[in-house]
C-alpha positions in Angstrom: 0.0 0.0 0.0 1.5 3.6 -0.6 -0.2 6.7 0.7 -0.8 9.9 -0.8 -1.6 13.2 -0.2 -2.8 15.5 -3.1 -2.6 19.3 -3.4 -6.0 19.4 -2.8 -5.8 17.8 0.4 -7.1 14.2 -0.8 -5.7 11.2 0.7 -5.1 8.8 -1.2 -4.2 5.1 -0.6 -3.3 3.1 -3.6 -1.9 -0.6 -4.1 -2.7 -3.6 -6.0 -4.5 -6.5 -4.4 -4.1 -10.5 -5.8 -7.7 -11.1 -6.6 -6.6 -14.8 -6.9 -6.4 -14.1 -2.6 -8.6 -11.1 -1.4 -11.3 -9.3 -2.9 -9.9 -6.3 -3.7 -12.6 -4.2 -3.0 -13.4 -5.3 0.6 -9.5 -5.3 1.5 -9.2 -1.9 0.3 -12.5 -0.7 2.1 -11.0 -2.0 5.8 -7.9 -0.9 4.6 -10.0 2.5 4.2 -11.5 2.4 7.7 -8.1 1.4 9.2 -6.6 4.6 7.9 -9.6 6.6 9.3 -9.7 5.1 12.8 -6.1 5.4 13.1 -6.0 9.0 11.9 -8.9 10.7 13.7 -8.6 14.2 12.8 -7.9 13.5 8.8 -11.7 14.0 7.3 -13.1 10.6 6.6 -14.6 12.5 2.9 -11.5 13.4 1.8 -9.6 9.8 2.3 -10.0 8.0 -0.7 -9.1 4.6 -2.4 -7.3 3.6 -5.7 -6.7 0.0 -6.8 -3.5 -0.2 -8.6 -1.0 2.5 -9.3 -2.1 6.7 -8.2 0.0 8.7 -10.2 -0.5 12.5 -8.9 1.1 15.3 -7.4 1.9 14.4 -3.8 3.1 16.7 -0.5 5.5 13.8 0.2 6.5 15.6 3.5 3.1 15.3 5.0 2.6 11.6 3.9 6.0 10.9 5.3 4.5 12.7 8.6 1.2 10.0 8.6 3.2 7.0 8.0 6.2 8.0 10.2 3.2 8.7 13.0 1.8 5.3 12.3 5.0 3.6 12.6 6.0 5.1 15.7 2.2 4.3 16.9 3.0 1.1 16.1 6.2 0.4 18.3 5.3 1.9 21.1 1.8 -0.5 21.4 
């Protein structure tokens, strides 16, 4: 999964899923919720998902901020 983070302040979470193992569009709805419940003060309306490759304009710093926060989130439960 790779996050994004448009110039228009979209989240976006991209990836591509082995349909021959998930269903790709339930996997990328929890993966959807997951973001949102982990990231309570993003709003839920502008997270978004893209199945395959999202090829946009990014602010790289501030999706290094989310996933660096996760990550660190992550070690310290």
């Amino acid at each position: 999964m790779e996050l994004s983070h448009t110039l228009d302040g979209y989240w976006v979470l991209s990836g591509h899923i082995d349909p021959e193992y998930q269903d790709a569009q339930a996997t990328m709805a929890k993966v959807k919720e997951q973001f949102i419940r982990a990231n309570p003060l993003i709003d839920s309306a502008k997270v978004v998902v893209v199945i395959g490759e999202f090829d946009q304009p990014i602010n790289k710093s501030l999706a290094s901020m989310i996933i660096d926060g996760a990550n660190s989130d992550e070690a310290s439960c």
